[in-house]
N, CA, C and O atoms as a printed pandas DataFrame, in Angstrom:
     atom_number atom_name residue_name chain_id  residue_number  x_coord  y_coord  z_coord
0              1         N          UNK        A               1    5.302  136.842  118.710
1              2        CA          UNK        A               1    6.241  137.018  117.610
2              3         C          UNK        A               1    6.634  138.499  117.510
3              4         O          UNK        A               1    5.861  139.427  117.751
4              5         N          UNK        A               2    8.111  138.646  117.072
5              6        CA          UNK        A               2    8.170  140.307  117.117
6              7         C          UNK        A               2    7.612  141.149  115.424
7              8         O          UNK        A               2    7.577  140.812  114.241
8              9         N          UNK        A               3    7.396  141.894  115.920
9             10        CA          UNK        A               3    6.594  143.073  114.619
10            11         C          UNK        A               3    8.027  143.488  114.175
11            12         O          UNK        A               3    8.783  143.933  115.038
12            13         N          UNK        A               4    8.480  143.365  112.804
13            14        CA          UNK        A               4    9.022  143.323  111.983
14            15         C          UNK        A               4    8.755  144.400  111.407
15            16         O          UNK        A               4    7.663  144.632  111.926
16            17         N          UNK        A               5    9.048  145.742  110.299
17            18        CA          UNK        A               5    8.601  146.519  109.618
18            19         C          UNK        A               5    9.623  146.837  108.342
19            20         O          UNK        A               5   10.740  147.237  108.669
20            21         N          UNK        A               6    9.410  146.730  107.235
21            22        CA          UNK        A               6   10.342  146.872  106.191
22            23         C          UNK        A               6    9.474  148.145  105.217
23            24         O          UNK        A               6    8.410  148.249  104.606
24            25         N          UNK        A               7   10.957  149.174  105.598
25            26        CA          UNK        A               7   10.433  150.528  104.574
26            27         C          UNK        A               7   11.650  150.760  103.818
27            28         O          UNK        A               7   12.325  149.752  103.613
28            29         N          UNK        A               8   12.144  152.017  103.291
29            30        CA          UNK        A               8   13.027  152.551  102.260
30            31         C          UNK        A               8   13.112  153.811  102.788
31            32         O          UNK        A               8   12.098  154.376  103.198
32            33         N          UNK        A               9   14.248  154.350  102.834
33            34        CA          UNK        A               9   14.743  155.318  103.742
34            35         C          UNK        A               9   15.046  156.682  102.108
35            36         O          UNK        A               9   15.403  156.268  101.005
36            37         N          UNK        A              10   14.872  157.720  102.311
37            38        CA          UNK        A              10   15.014  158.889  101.725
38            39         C          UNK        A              10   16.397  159.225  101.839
39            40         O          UNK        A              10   16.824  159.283  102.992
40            41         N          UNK        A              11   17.297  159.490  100.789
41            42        CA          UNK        A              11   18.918  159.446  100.578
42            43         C          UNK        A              11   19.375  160.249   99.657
43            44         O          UNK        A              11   19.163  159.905   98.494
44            45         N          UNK        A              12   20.091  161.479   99.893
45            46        CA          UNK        A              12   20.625  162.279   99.098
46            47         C          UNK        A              12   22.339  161.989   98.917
47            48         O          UNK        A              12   22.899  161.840  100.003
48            49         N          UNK        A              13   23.036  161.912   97.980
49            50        CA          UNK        A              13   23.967  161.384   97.635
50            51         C          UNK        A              13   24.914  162.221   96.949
51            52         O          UNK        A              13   24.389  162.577   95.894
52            53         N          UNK        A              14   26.299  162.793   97.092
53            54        CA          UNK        A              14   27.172  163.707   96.547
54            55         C          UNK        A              14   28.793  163.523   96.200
55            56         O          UNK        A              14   29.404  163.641   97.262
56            57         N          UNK        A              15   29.421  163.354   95.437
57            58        CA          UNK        A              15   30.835  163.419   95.280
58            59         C          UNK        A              15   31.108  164.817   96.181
59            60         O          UNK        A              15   30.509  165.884   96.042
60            61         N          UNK        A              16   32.333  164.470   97.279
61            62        CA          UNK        A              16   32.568  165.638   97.822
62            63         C          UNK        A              16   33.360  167.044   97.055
63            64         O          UNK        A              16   33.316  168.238   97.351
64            65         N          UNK        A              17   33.972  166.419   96.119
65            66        CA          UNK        A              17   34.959  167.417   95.265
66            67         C          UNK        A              17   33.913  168.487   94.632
67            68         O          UNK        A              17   34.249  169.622   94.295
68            69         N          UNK        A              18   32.658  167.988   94.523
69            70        CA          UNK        A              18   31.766  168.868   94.045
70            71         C          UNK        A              18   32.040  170.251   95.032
71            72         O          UNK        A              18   32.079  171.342   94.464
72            73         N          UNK        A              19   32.191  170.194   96.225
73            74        CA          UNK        A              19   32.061  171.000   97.007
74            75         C          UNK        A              19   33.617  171.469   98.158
75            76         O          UNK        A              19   33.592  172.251   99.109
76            77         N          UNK        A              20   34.626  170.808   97.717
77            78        CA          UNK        A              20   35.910  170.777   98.432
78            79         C          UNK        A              20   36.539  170.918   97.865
79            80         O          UNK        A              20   36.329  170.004   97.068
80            81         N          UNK        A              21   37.742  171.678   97.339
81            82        CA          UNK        A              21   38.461  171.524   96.362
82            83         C          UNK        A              21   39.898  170.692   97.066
83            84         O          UNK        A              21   40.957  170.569   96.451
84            85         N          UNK        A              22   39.710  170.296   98.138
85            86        CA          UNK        A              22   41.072  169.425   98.875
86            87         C          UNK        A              22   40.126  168.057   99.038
87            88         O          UNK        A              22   40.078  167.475  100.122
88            89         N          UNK        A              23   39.764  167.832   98.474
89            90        CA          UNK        A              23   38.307  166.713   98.807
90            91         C          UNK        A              23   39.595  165.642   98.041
91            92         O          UNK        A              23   40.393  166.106   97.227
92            93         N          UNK        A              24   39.606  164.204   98.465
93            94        CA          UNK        A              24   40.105  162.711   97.628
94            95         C          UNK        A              24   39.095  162.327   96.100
95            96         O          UNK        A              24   37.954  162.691   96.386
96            97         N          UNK        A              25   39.100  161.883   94.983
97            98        CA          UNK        A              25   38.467  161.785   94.091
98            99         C          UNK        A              25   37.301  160.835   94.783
99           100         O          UNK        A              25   36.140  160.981   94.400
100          101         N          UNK        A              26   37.663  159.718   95.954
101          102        CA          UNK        A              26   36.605  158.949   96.621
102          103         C          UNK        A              26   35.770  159.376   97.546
103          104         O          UNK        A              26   34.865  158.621   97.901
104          105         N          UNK        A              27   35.921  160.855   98.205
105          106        CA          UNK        A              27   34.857  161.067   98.934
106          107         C          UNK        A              27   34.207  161.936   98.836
107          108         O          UNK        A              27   34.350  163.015   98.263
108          109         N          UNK        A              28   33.065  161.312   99.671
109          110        CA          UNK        A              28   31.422  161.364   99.700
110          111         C          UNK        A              28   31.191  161.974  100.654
111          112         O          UNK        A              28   32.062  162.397  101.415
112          113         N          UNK        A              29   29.332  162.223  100.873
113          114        CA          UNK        A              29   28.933  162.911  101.452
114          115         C          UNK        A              29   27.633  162.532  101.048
115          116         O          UNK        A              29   27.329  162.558   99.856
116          117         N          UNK        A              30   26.686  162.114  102.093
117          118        CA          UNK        A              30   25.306  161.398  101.825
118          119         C          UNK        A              30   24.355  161.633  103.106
119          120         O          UNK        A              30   24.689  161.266  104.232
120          121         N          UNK        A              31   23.005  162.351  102.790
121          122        CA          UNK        A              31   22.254  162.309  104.046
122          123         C          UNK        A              31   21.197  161.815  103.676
123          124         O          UNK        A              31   20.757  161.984  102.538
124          125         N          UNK        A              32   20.526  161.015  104.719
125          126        CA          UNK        A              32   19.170  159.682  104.983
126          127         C          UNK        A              32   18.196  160.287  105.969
127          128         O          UNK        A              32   18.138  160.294  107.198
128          129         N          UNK        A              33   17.704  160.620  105.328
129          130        CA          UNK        A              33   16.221  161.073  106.661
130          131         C          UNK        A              33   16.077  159.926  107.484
131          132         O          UNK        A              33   16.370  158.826  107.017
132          133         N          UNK        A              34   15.650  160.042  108.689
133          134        CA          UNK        A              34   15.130  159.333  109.378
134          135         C          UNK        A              34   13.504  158.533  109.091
135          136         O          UNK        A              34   12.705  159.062  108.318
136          137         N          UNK        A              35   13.345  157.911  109.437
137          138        CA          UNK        A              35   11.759  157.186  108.560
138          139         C          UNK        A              35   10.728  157.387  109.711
139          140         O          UNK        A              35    9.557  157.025  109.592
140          141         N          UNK        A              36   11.249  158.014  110.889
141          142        CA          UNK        A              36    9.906  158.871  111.659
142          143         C          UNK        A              36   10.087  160.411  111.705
143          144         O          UNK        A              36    9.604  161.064  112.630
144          145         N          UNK        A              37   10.968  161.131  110.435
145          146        CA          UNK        A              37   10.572  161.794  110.276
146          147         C          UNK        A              37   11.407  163.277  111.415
147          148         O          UNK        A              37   11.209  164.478  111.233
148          149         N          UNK        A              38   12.009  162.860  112.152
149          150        CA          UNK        A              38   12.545  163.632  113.442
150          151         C          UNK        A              38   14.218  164.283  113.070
151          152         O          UNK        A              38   14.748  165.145  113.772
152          153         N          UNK        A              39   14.808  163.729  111.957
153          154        CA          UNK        A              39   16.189  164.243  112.068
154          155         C          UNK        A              39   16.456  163.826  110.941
155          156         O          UNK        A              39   15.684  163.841  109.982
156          157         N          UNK        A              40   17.832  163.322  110.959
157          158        CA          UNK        A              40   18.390  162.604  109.486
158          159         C          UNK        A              40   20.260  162.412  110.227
159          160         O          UNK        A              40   20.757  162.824  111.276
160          161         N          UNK        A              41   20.720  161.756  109.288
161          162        CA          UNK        A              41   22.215  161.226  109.672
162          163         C          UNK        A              41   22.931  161.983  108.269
163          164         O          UNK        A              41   22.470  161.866  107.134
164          165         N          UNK        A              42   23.988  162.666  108.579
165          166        CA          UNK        A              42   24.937  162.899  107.599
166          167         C          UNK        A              42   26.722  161.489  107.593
167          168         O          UNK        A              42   27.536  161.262  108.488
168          169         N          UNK        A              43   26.633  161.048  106.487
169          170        CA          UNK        A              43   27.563  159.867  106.752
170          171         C          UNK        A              43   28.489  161.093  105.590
171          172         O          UNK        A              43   27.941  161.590  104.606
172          173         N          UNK        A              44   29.652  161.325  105.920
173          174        CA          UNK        A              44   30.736  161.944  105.410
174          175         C          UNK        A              44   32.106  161.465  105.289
175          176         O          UNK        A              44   32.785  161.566  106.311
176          177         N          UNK        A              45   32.510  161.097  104.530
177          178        CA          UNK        A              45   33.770  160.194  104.245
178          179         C          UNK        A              45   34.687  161.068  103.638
179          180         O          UNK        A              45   34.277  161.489  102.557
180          181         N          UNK        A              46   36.099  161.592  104.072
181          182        CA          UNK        A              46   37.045  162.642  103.665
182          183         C          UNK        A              46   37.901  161.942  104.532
183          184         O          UNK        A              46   38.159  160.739  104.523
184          185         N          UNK        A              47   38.287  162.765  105.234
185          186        CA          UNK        A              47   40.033  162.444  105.629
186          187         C          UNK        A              47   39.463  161.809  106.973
187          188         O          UNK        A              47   40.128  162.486  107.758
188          189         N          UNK        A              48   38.728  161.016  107.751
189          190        CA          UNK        A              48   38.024  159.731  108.635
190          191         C          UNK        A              48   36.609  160.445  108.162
191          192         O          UNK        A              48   36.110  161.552  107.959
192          193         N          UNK        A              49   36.257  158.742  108.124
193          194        CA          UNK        A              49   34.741  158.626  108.222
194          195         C          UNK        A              49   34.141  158.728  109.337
195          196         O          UNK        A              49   34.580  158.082  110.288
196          197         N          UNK        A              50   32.702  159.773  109.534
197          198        CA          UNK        A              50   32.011  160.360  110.213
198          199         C          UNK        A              50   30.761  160.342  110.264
199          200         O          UNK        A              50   30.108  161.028  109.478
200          201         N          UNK        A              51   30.290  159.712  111.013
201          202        CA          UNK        A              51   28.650  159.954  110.842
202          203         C          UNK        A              51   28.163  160.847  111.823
203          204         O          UNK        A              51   28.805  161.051  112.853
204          205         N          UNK        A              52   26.902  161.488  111.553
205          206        CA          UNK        A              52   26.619  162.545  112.436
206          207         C          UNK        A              52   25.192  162.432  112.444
207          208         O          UNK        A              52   24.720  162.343  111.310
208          209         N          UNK        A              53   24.213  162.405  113.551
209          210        CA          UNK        A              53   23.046  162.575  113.607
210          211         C          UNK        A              53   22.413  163.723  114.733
211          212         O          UNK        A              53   22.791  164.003  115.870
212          213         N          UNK        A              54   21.336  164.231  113.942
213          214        CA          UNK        A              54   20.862  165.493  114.246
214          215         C          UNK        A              54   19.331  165.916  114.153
215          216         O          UNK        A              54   18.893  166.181  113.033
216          217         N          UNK        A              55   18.817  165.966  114.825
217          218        CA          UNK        A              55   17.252  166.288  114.934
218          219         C          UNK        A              55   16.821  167.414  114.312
219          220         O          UNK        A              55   17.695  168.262  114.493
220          221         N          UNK        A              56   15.966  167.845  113.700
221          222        CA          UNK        A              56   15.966  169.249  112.951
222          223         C          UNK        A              56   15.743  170.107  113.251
223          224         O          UNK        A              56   15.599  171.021  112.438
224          225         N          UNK        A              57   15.533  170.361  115.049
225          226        CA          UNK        A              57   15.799  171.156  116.226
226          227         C          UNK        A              57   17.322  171.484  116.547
227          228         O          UNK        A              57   17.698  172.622  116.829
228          229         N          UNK        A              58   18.286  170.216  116.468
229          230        CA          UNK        A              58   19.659  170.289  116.228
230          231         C          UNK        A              58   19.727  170.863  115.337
231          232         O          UNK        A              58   19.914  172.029  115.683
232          233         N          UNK        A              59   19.679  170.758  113.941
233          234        CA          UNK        A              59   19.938  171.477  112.707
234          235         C          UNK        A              59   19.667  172.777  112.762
235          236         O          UNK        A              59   20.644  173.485  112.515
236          237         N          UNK        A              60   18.614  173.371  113.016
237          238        CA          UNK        A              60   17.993  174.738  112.931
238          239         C          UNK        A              60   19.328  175.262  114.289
239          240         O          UNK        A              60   20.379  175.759  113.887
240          241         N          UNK        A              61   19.132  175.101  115.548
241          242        CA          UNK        A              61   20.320  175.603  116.272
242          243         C          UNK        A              61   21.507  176.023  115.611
243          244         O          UNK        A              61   22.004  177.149  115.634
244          245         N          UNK        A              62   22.155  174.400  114.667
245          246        CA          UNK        A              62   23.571  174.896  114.079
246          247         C          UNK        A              62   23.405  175.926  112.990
247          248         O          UNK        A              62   24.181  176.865  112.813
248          249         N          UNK        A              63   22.115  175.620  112.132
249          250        CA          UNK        A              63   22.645  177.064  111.473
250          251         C          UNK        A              63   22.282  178.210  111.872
251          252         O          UNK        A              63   22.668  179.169  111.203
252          253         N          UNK        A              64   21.462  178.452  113.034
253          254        CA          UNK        A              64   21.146  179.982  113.502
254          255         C          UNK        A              64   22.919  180.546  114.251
255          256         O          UNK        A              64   23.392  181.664  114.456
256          257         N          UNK        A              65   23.471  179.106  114.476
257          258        CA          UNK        A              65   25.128  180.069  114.993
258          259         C          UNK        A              65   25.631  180.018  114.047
259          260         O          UNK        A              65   26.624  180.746  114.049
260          261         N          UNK        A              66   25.412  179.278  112.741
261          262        CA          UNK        A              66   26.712  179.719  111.687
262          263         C          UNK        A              66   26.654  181.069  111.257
263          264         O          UNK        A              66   27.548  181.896  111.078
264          265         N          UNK        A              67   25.070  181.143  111.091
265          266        CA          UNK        A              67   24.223  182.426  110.259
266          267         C          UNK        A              67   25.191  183.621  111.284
267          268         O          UNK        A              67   25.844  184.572  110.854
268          269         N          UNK        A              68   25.000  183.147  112.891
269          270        CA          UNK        A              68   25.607  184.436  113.837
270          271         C          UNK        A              68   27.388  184.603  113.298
271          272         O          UNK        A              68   28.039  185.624  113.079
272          273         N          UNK        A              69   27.738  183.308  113.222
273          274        CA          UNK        A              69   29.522  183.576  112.571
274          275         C          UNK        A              69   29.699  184.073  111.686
275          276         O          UNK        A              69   30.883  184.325  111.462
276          277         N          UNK        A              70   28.793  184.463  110.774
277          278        CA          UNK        A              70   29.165  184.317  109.049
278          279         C          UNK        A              70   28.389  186.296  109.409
279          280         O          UNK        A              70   28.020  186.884  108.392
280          281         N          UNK        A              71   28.278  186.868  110.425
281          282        CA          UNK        A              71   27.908  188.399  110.568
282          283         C          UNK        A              71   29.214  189.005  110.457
283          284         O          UNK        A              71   29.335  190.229  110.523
């Protein structure tokens, strides 16, 4: 029989206008950890919906070059 496993995933949740001022009154912006713990998915809904997944080896990379753009 196959092993089955039922958990609840960790979910941060945002109106984008909070943070866009060209943002639609409907979009969002929501990130879900992964449930082993290794990354997380950003699901972003603005002008096309986007999902993006990223390991927190990925993550740390992108912001050590933003940190280098933003010199």
């Amino acid at each position: 029989m196959t092993n089955i496993t039922k958990y609840k995933l960790d979910a941060a949740f945002a109106n984008l206008l909070e943070f866009d001022p060209l943002a639609k009154p409907n979009d969002f912006i929501e990130v879900t950890l992964w449930h082993n713990d290794e990354g997380f998915d950003v699901q972003l809904s603005s002008h096309i919906d986007q999902t993006i997944r990223l390991t927190w080896s990925e993550f740390k990379a992108i912001k050590k070059l933003v940190k280098k753009l933003d010199q």
